[in-house]
SERO-4910 file (N, C-alpha, C, O; in steps of 0.05 Angstrom, whole numbers):
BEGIN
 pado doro    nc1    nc2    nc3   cac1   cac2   cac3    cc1    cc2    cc3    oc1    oc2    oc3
  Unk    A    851   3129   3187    872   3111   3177    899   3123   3185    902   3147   3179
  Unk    A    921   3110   3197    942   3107   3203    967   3106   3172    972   3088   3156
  Unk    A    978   3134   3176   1014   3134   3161   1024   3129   3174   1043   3123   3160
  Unk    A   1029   3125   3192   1054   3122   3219   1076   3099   3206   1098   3098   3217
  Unk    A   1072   3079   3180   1087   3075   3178   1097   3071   3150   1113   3053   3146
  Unk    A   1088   3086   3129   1094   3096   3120   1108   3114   3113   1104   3137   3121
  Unk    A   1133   3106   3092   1158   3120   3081   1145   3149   3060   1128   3150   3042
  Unk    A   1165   3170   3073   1144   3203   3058   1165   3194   3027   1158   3207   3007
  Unk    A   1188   3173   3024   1185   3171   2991   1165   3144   2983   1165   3137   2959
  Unk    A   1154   3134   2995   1140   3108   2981   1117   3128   2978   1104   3125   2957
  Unk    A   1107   3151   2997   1083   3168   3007   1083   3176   2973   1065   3166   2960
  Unk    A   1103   3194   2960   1115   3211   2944   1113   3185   2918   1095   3187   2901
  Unk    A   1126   3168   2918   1117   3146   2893   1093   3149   2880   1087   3157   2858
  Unk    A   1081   3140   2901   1044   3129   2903   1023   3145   2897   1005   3141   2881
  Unk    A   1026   3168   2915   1007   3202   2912   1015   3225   2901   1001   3238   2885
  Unk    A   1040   3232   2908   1058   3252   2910   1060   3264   2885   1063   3288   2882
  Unk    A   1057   3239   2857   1066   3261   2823   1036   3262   2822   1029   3262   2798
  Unk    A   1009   3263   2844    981   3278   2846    968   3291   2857    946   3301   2853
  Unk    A    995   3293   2887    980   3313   2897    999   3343   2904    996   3362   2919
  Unk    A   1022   3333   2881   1049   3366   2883   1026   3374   2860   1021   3397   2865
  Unk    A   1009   3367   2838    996   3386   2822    976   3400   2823    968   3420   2811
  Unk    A    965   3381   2845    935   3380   2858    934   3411   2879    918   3430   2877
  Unk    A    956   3407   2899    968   3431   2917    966   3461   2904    959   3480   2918
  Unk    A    975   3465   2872    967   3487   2859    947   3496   2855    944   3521   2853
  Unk    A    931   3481   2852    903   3487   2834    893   3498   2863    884   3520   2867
  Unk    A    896   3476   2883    876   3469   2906    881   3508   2917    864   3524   2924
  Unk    A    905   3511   2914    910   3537   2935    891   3561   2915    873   3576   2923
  Unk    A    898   3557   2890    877   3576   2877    854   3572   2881    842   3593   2880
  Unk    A    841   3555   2886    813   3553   2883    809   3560   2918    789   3574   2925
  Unk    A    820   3554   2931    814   3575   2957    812   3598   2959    801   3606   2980
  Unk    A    821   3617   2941    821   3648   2936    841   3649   2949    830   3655   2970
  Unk    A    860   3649   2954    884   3653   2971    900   3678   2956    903   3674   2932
  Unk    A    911   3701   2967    913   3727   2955    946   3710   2954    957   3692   2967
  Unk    A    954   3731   2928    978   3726   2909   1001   3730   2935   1018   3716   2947
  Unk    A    991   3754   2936   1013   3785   2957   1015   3765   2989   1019   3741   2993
  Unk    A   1009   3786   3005   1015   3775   3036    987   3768   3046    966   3770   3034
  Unk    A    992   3758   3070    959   3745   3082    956   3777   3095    970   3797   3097
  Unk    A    932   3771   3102    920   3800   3105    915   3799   3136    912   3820   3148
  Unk    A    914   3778   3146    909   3782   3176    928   3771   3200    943   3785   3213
  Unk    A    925   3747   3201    955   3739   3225    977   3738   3211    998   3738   3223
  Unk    A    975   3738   3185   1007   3730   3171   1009   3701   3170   1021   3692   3150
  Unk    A   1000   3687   3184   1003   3655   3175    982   3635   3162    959   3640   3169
  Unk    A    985   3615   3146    968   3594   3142    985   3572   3150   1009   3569   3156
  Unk    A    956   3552   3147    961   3526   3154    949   3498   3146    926   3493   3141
  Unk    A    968   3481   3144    969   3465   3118    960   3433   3144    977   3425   3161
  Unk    A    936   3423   3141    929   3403   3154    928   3384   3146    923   3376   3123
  Unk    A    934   3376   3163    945   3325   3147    962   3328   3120    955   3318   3099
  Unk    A    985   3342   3124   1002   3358   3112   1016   3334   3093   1027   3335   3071
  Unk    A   1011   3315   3109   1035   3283   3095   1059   3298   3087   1062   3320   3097
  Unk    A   1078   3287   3067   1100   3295   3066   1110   3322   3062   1133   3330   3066
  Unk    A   1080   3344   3048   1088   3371   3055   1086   3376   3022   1105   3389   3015
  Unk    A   1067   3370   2999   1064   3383   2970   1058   3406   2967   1069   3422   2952
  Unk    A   1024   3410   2995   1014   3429   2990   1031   3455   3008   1034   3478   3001
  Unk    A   1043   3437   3038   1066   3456   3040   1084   3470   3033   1093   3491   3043
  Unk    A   1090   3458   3010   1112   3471   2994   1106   3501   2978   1118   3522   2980
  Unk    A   1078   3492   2959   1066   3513   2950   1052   3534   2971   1045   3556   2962
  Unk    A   1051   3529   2989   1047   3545   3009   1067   3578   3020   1063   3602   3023
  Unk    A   1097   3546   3023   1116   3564   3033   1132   3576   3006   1148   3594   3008
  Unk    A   1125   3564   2983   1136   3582   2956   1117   3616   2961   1127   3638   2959
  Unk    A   1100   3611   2966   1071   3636   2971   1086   3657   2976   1093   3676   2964
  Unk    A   1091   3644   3010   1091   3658   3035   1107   3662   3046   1106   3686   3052
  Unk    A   1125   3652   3053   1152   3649   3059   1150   3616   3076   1128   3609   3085
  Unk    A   1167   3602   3079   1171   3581   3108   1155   3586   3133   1138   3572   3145
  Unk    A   1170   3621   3139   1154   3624   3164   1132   3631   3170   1125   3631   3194
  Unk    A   1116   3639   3149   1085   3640   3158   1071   3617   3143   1050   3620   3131
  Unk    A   1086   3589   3144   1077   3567   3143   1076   3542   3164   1096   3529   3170
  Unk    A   1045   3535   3177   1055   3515   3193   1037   3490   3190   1014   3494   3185
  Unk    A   1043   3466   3194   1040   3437   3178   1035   3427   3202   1050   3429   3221
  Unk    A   1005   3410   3201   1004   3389   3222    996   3360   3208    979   3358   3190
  Unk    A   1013   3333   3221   1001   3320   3212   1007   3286   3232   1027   3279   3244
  Unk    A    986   3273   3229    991   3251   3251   1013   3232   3249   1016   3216   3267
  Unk    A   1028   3232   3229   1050   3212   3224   1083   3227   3227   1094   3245   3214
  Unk    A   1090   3214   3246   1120   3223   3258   1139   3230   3230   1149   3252   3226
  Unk    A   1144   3203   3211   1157   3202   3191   1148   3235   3172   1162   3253   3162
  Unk    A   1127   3231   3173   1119   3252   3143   1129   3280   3167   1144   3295   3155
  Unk    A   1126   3287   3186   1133   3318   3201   1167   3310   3199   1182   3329   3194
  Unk    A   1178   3285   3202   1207   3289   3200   1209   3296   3174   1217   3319   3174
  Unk    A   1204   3288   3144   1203   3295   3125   1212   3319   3120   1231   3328   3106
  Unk    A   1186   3334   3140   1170   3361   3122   1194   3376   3139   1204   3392   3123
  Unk    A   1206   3377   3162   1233   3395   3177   1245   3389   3162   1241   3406   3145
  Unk    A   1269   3366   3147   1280   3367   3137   1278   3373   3111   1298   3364   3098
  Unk    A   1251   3390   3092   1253   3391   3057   1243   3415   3065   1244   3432   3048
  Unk    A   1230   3423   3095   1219   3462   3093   1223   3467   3117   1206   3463   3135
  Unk    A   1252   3477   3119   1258   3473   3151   1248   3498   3168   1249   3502   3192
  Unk    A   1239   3515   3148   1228   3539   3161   1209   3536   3175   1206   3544   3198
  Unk    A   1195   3525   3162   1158   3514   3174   1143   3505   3199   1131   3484   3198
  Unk    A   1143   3514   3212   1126   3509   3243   1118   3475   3240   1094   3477   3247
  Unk    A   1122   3450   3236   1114   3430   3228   1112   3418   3249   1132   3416   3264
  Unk    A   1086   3407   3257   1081   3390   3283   1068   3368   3279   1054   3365   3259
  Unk    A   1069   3353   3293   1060   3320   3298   1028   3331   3311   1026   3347   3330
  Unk    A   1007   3321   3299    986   3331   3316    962   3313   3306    969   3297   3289
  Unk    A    935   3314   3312    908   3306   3303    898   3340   3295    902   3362   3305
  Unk    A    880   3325   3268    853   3345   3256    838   3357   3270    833   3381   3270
  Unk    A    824   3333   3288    804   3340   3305    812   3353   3329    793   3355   3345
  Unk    A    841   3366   3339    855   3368   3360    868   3395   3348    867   3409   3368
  Unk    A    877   3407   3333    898   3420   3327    915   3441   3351    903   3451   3371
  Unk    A    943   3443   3344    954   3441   3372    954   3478   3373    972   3491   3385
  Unk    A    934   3490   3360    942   3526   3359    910   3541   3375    887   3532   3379
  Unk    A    920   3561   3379    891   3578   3394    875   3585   3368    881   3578   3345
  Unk    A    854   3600   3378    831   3607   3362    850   3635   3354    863   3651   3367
  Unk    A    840   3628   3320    843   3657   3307    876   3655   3299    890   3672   3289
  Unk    A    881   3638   3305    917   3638   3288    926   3639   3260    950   3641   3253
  Unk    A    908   3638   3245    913   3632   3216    902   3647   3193    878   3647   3198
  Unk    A    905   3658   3175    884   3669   3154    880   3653   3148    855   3653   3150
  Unk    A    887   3629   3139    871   3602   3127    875   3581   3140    893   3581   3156
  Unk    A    860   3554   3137    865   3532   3138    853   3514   3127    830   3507   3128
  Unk    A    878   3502   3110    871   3475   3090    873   3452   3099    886   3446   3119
  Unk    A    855   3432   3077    868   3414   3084    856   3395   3058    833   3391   3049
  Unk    A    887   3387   3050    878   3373   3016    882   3341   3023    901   3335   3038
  Unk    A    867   3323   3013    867   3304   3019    870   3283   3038    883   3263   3041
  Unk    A    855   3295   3049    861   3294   3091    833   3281   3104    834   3264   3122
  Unk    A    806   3293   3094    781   3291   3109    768   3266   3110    754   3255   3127
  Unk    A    777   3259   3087    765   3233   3082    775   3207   3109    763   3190   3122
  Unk    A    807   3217   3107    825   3205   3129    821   3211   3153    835   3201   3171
  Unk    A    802   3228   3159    795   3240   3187    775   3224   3212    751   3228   3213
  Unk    A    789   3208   3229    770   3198   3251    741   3212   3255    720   3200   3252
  Unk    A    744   3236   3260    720   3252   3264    724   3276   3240    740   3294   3243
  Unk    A    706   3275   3215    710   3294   3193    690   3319   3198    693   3341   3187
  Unk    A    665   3311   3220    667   3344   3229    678   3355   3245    682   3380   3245
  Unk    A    684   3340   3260    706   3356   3286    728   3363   3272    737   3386   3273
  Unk    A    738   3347   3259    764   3363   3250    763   3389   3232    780   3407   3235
  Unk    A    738   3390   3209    732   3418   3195    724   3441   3211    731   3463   3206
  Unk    A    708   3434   3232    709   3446   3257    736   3461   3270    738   3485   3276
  Unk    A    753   3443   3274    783   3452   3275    791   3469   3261    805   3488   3268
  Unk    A    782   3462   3235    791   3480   3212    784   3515   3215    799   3534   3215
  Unk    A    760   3514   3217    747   3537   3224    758   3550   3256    759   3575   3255
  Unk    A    762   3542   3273    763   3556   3302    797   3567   3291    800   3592   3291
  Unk    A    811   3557   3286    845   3562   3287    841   3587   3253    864   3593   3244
  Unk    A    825   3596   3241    828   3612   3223    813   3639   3240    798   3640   3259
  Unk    A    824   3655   3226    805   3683   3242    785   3688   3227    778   3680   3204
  Unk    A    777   3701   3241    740   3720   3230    750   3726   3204    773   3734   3201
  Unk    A    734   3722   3181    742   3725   3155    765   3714   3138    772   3722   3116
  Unk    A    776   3694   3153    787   3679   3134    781   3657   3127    757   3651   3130
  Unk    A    800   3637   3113    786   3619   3088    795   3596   3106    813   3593   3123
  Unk    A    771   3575   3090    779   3546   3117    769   3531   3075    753   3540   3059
  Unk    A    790   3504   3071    783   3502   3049    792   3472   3051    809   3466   3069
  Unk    A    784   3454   3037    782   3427   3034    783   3414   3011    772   3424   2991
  Unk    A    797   3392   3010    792   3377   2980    800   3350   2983    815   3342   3001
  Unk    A    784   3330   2953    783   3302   2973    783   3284   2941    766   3293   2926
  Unk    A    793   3270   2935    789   3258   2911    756   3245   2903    742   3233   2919
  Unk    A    748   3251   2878    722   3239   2864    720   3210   2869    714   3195   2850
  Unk    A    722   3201   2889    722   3181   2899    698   3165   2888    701   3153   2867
  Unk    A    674   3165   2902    645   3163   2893    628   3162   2868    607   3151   2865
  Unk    A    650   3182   2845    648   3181   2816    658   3164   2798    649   3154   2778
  Unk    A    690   3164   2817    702   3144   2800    719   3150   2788    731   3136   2771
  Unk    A    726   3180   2797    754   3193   2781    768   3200   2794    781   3219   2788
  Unk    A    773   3189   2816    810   3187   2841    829   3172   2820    822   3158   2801
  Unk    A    850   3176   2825    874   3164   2816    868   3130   2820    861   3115   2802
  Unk    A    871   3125   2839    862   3088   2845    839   3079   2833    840   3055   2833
  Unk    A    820   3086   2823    791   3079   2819    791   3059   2797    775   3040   2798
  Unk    A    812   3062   2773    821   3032   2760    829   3021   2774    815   3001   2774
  Unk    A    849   3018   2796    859   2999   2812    836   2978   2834    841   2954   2838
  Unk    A    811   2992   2847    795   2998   2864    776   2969   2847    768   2948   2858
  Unk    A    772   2977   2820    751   2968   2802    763   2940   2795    749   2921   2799
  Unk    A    793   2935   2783    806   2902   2789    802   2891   2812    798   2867   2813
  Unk    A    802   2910   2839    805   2895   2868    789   2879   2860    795   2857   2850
  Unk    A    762   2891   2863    731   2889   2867    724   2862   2854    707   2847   2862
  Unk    A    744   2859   2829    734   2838   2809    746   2814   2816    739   2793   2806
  Unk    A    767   2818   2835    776   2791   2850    773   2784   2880    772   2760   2888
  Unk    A    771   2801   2892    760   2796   2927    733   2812   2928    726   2830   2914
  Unk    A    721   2800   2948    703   2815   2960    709   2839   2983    732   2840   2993
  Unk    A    689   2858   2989    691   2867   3014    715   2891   3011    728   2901   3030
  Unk    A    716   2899   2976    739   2926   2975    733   2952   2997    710   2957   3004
  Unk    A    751   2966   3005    744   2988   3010    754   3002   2993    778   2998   2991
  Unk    A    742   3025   2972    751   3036   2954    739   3055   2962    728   3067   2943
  Unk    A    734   3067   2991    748   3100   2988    707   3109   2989    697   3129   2999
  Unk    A    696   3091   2977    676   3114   2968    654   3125   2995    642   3147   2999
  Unk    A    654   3100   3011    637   3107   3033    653   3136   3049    641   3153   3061
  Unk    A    673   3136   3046    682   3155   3062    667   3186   3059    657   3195   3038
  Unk    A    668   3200   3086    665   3229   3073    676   3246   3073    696   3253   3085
  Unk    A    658   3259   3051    683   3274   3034    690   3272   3003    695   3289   2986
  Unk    A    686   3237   3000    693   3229   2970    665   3231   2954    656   3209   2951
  Unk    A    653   3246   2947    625   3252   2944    621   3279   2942    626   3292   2963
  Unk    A    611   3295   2914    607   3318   2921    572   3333   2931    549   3327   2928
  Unk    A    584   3350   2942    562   3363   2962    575   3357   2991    569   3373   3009
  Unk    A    593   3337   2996    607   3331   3029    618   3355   3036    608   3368   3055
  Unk    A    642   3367   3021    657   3382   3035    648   3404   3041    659   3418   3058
  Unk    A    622   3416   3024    605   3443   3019    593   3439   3046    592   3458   3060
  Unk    A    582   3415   3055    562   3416   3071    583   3421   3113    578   3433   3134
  Unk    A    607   3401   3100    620   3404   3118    624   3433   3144    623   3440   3168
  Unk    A    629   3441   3115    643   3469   3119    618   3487   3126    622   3502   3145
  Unk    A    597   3488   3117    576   3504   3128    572   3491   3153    572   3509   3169
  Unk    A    568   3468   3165    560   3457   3189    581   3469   3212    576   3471   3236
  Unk    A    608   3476   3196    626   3489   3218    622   3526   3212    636   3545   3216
  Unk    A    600   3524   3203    598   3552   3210    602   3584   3188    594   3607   3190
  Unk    A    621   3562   3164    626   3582   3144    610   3592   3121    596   3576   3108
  Unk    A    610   3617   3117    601   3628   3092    600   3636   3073    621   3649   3074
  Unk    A    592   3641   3049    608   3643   3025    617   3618   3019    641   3621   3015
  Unk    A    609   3591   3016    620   3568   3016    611   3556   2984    589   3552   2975
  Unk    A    642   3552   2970    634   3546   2944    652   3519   2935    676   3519   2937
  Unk    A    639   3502   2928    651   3474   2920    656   3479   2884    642   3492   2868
  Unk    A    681   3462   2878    690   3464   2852    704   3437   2846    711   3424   2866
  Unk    A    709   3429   2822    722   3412   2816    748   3408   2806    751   3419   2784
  Unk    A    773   3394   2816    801   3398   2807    805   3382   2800    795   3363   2813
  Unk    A    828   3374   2767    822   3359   2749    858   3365   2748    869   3387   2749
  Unk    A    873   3336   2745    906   3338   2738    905   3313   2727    887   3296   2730
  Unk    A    932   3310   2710    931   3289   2685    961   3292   2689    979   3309   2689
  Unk    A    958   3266   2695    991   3249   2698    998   3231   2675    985   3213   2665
  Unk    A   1025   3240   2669   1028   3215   2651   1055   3195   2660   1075   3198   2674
  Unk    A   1045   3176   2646   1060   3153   2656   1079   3133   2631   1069   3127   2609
  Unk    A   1103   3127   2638   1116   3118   2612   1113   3083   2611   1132   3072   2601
  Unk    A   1097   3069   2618   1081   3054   2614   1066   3034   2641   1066   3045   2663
  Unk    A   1055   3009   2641   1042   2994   2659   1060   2997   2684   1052   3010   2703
  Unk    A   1082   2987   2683   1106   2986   2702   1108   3008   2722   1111   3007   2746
  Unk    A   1104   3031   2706   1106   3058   2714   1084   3062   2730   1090   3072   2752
  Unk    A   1060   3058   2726   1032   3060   2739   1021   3040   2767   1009   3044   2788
  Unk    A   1035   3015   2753   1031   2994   2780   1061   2996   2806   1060   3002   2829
  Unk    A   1076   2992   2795   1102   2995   2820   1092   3006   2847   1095   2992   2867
  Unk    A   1081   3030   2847   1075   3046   2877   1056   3032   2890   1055   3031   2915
  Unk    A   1036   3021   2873   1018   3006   2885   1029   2985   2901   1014   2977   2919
  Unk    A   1048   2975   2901   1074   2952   2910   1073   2956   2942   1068   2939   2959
  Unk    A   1079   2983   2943   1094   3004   2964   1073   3000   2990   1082   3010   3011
  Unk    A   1042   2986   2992   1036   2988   3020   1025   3009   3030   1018   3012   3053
  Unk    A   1024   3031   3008   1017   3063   3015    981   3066   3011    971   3063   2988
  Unk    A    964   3073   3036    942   3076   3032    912   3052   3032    915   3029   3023
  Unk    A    897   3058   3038    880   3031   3033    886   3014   3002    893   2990   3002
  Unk    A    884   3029   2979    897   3014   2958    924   2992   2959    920   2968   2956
  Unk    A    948   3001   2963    969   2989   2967    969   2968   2999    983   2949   3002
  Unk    A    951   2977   3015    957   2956   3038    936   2934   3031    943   2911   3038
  Unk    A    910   2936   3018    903   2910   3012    907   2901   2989    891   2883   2986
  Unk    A    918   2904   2971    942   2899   2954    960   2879   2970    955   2856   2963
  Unk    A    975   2881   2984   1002   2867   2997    979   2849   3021    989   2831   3035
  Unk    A    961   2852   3023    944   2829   3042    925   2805   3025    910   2788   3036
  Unk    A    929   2809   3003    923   2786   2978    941   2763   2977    964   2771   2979
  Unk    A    940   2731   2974    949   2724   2957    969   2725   2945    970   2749   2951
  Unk    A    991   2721   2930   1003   2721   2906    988   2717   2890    984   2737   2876
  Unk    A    973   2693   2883    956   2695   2862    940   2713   2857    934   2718   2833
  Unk    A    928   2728   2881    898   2747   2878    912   2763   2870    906   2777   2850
  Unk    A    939   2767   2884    950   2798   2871    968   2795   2845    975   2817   2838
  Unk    A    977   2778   2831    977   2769   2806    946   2775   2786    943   2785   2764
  Unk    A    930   2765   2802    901   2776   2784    891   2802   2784    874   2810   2768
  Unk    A    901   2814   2801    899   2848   2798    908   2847   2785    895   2853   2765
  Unk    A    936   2841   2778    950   2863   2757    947   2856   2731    947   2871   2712
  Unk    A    944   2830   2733    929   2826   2703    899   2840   2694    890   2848   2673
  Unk    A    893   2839   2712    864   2863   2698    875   2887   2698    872   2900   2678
  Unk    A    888   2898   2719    899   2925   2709    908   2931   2680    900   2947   2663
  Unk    A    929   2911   2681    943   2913   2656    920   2911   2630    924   2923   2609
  Unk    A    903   2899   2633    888   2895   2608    869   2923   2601    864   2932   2578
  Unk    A    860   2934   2632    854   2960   2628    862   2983   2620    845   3000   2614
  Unk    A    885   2987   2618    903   3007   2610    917   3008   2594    929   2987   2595
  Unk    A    928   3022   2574    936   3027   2550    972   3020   2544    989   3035   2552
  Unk    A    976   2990   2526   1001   2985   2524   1023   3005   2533   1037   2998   2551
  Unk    A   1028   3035   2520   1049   3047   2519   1050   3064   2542   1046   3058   2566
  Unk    A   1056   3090   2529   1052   3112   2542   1023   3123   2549   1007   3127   2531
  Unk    A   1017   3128   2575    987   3140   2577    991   3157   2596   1011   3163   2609
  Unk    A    964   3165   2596    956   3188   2612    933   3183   2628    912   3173   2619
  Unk    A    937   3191   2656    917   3193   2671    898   3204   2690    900   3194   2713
  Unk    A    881   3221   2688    865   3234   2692    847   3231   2717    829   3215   2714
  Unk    A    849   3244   2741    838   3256   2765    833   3274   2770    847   3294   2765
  Unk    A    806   3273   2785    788   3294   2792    780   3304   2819    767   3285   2828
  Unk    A    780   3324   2840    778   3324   2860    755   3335   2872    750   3350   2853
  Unk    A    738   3340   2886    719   3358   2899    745   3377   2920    762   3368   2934
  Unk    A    740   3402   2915    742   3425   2934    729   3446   2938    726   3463   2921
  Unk    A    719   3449   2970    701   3464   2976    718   3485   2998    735   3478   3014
  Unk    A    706   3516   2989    721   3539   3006    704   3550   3020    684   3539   3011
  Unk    A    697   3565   3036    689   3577   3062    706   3600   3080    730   3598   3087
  Unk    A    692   3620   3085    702   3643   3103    690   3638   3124    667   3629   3129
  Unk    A    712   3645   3141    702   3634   3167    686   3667   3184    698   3688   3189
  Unk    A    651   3660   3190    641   3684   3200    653   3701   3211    675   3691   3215
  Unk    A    652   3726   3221    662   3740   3233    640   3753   3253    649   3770   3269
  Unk    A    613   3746   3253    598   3747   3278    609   3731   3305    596   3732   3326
***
């Protein structure tokens, strides 16, 4: 699936107050050492979009042993202008534009699912990290039913046919990213679950981004109807709690050391 034309603030509306919290957890649960990287000095942050997990990255590490690839022109202009230190390039997953062994790590948070080829690209993941470092992944509970959209996903469903809600994809399913990552070779490969709770100051607050065109959710959203998409939001609204609420997402992330045979 194509950002290319997507805005990194409509990006930031829509995902962004889930995946700047998501980016914390995700870097811990990679084992990622506090101190300095222990081998090239750099990591690298894949299908980077506007740069969340970048950020926590380059809070780590510094800017410069941070570098961001990602296929949408807009989100790499973004990411130079909010982390101008950052090596940030326009590139594909399955392609990445660095030699073998460049990186102590390589992530990539909410990206695989979005991936033309999701083993070639974890593949990628693994060749551009060195012998013993961490190649690590994470993808929303898609399949369960606990992604951020999955109320939204569940109104589609109840008014058109033929939703895509994310779940066929892989990745959104756990056991995907564990298996991924061993098929590219890594060991020590441990899948976990990451859990952030957003709150929202009411319906208004929760539906708006959906408006925005951002992602399979929001583009077939805006390819409805007025009426159909009037009947989303009325089931939305009926699903969700008058006032102030809170909302609760869950992610699969799976880590891996990349062999050193």
């Amino acid at each position: 699936m194509s950002f290319d034309d997507v805005a990194a603030a409509s990006y930031d509306s829509f995902m962004g107050r889930y995946s700047t919290p998501l980016a914390a957890l995700f870097a811990d649960s990679a084992g990622l050492p506090d101190g300095g990287l222990p081998y090239a000095g750099r990591v690298l942050d894949v299908g980077s979009g506007p740069g969340a997990l970048t950020a926590v990255l380059a809070a780590r590490y510094g800017a410069s042993a941070v570098a961001a690839v990602d296929p949408a022109e807009a989100f790499v202009a973004a990411l130079h202008a909010r982390l101008p230190g950052v090596d940030a390039r326009v590139g594909a997953a399955e392609a990445l534009p660095f030699p073998d062994g460049t990186f102590d790590a390589a992530l990539a948070a909410l990206v695989v699912h979005f991936m033309a080829d999701p083993r070639q690209g974890v593949r990628e993941l693994a060749r551009v990290a060195v012998p013993g470092g961490t190649v690590a992944a994470c993808v929303w509970d898609f399949a369960g039913g606990r992604a951020p959209q999955s109320l939204f996903f569940g109104a589609l469903a109840d008014v058109v046919e033929g939703v895509d809600d994310e779940t066929d994809r892989v990745g959104a399913r756990g056991g995907d990213l564990a298996a991924l990552l061993e098929e590219a070779g890594c060991a020590d490969v441990r899948e976990t679950e990451l859990t952030v709770r957003i709150r929202y100051a009411g319906f208004d607050d929760w539906w708006e981004p959906y408006t925005l065109g951002v992602s399979p959710a929001g583009r077939q959203l805006a390819a409805l109807s007025g009426d159909d998409r009037e009947r989303v939001r009325a089931l939305c609204r009926e699903r969700l709690p008058a006032g102030p609420f809170e909302v609760s997402a869950t992610a699969w992330s799976a880590s891996g050391l990349v062999s050193r045979s």
